[in-house]
DOTOR-30521 format. One record per residue (C-alpha): residue in three letters; x negated, y, z negated. Coordinates in nm, 2 decimals, decimal comma, padded with zeros to 4 digits. Last residue first. Layout:
BEGIN
(r 'ALA' (X Y Z))
...
end
This chain:
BEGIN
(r 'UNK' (01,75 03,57 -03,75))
(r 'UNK' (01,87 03,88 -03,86))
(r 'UNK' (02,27 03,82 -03,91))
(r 'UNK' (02,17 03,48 -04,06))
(r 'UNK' (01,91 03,68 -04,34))
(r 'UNK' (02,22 03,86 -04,43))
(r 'UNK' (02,43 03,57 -04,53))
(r 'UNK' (02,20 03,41 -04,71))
(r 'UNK' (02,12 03,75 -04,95))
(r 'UNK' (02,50 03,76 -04,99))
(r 'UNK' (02,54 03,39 -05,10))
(r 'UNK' (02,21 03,48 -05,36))
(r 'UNK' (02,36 03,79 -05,52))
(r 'UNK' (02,32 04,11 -05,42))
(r 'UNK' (02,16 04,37 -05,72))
(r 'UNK' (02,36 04,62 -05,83))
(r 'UNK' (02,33 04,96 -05,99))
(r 'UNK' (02,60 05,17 -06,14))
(r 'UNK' (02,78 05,40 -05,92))
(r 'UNK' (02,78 05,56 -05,56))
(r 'UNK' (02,54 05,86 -05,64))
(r 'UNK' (02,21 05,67 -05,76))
(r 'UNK' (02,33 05,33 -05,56))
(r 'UNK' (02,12 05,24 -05,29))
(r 'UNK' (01,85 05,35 -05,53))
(r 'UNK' (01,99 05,04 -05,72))
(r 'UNK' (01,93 04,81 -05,50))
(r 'UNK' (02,02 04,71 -05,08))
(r 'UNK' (01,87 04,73 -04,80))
(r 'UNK' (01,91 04,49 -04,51))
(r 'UNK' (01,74 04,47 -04,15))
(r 'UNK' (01,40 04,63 -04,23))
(r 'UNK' (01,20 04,56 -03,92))
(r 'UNK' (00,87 04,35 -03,94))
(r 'UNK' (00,94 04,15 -03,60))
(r 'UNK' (01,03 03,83 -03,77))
(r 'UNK' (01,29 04,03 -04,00))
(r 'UNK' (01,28 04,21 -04,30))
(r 'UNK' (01,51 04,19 -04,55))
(r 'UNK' (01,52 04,44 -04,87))
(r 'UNK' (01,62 04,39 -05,22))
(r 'UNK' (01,59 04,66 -05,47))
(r 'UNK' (01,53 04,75 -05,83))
(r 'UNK' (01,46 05,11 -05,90))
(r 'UNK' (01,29 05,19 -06,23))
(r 'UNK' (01,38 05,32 -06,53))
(r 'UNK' (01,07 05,18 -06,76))
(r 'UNK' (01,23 05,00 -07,08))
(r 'UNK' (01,08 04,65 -06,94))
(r 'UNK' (00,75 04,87 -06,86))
(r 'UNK' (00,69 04,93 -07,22))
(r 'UNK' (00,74 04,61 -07,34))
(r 'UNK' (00,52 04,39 -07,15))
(r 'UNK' (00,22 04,44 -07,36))
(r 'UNK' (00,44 04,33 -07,66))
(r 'UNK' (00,48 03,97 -07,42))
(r 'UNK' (00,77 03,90 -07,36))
(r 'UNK' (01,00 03,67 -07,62))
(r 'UNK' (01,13 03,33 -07,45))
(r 'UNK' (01,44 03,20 -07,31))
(r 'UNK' (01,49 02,93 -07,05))
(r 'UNK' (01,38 02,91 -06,67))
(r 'UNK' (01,67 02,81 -06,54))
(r 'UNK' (01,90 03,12 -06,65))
(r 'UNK' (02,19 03,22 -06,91))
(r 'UNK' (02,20 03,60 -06,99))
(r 'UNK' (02,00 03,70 -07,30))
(r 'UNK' (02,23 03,84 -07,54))
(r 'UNK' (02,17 04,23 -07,62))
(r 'UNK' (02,10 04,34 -08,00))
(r 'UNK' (01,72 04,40 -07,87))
(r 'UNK' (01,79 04,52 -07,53))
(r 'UNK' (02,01 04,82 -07,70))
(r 'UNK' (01,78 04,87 -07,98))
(r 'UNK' (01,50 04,92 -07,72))
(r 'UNK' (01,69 05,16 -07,50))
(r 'UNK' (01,80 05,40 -07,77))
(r 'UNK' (01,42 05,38 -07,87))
(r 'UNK' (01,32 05,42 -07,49))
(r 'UNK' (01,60 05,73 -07,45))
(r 'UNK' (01,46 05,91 -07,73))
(r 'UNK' (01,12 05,95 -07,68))
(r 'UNK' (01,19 06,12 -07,35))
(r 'UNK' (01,20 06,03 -07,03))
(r 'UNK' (01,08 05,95 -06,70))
(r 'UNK' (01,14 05,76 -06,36))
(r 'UNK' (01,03 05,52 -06,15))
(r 'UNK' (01,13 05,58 -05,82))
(r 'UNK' (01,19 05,32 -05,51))
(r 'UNK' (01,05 05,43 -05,20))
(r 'UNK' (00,85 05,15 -05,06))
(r 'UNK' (00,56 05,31 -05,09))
(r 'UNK' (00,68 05,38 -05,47))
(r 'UNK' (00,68 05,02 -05,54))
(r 'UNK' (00,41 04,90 -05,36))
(r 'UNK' (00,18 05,12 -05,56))
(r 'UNK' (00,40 05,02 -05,91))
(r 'UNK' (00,05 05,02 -06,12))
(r 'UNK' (00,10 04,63 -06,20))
(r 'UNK' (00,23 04,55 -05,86))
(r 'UNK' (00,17 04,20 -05,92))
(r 'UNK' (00,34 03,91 -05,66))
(r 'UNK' (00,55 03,60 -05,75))
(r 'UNK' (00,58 03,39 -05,42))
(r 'UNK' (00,84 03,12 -05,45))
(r 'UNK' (01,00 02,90 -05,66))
(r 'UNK' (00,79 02,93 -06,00))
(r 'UNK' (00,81 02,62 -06,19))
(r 'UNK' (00,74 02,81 -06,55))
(r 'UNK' (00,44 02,76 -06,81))
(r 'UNK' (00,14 02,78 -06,56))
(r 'UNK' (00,28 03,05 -06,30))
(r 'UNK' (00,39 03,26 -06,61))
(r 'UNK' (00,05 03,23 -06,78))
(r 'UNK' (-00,11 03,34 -06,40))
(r 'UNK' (00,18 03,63 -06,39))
(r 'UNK' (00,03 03,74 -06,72))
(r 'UNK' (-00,30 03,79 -06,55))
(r 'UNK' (-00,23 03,90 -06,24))
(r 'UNK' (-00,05 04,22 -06,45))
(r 'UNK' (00,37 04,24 -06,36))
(r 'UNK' (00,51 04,51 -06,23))
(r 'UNK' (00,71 04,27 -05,97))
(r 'UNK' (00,72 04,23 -05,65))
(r 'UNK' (00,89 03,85 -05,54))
(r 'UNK' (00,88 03,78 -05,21))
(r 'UNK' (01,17 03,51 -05,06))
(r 'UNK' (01,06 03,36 -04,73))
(r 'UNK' (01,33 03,29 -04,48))
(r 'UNK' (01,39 03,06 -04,14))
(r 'UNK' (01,76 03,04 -04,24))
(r 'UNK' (01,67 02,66 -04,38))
(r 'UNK' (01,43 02,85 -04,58))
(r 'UNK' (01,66 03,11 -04,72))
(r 'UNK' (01,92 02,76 -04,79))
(r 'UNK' (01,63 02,59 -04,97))
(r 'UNK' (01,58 02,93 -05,18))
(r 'UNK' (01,95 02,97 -05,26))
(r 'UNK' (01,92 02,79 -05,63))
(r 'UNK' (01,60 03,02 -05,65))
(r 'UNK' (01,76 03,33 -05,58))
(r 'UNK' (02,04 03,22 -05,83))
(r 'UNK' (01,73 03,14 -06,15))
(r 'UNK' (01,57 03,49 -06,02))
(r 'UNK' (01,87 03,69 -06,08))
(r 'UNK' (01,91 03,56 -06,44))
(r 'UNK' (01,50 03,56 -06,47))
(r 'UNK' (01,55 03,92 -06,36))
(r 'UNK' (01,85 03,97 -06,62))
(r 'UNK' (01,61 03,85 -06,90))
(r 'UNK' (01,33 04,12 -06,79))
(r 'UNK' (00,96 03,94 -06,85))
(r 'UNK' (00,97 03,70 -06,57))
(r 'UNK' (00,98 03,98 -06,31))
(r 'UNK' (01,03 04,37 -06,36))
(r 'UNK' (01,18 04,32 -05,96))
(r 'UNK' (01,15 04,47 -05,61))
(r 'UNK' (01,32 04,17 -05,40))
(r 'UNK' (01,14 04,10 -05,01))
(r 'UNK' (01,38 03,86 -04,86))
(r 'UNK' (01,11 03,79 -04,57))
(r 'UNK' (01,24 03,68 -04,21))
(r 'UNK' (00,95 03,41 -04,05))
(r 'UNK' (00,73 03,37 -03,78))
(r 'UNK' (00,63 03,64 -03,61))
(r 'UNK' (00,52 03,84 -03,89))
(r 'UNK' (00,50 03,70 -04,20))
(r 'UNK' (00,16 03,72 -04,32))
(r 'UNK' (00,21 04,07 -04,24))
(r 'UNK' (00,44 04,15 -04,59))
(r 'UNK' (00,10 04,05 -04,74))
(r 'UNK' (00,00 03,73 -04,99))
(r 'UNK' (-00,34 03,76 -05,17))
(r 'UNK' (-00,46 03,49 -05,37))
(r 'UNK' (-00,35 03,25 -05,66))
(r 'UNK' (00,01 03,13 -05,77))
(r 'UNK' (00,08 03,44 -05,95))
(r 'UNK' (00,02 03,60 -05,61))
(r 'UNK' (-00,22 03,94 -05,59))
(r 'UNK' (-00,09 04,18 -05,36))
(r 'UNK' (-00,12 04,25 -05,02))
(r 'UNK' (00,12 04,54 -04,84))
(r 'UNK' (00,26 04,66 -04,49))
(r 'UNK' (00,53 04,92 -04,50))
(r 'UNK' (00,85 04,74 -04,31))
(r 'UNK' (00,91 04,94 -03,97))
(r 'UNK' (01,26 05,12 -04,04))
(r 'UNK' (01,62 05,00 -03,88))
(r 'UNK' (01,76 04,97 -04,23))
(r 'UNK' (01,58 05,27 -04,51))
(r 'UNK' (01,30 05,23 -04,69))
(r 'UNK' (01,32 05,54 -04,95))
(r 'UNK' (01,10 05,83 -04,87))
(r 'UNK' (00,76 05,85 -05,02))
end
């Protein structure tokens, strides 16, 4: 599916929640903005990094009339351990088989044996960047889809269900490596659309 682009009706969804149930993108609409952030989740070090700033911001989204929605490819059930071992600030939702993912627009893509071993020793001799949540070894389950090249992204939608900000690393396939937005630019994009 194309890419969600700004000005676009938001694709509707429901996923399991790490903190029990079913949240949807609809759940929303008509009463508050949703920073909706396309993530590996708990098991990714730089996610948790990410994750540890969105949460420092999280009073501010509210104050802003914002929700923060956390899609990750994480299985219900490991979300559930995460959800019992770590304060989790806001919804953490599964998109195990990457469904939401790809609706969205955001590719996943392949390769071969070599680039996941080159990719493994890489992650492995890496430093874990500082976050709130503290260090700890994923689950070997886990593994696979932390090497998986995926697109990250962070998208706003407003009351109404329109995408009002997009920005990740599919934002970024010709311009240069990929970024995520930090918190204070997240903030100041959910003011401009609500």
């Amino acid at each position: 599916m194309a890419l969600a682009k700004v000005g676009d009706q938001a694709r509707s969804f429901r996923l399991p929640s790490a903190q029990g149930g079913e949240i949807g993108l609809d759940d929303y609409r008509g009463r508050q903005a949703v920073v909706l952030w396309f993530t590996k989740g708990m098991a990714c070090p730089f996610c948790r990094m990410q994750m540890s700033q969105i949460a420092r911001a999280y009073p501010r989204i509210k104050e802003r009339g914002g929700e923060v929605l956390e899609v990750t490819n994480t299985t219900p059930a490991r979300a559930q351990f995460y959800a019992r071992q770590f304060t989790l600030p806001f919804p953490y939702l599964c998109d195990p088989d990457y469904r939401v993912r790809r609706d969205w627009g955001l590719e996943q893509r392949s390769h071969g044996p070599a680039y996941y071993v080159k990719t493994f020793i890489a992650g492995s001799k890496m430093e874990p960047p500082p976050n709130d949540f503290g260090t700890f070894k994923p689950a070997l389950g886990e593994i696979p889809k932390l090497l998986t090249d995926e697109d990250m992204g962070v998208f706003i939608v407003d009351r109404g269900g329109v995408i009002r900000y997009a920005l990740g690393a599919a934002y970024f396939r010709e311009a240069g490596p990929p970024a995520i937005p930090g918190a204070d630019e997240i903030v100041r994009e959910l003011e401009r659309c609500t």
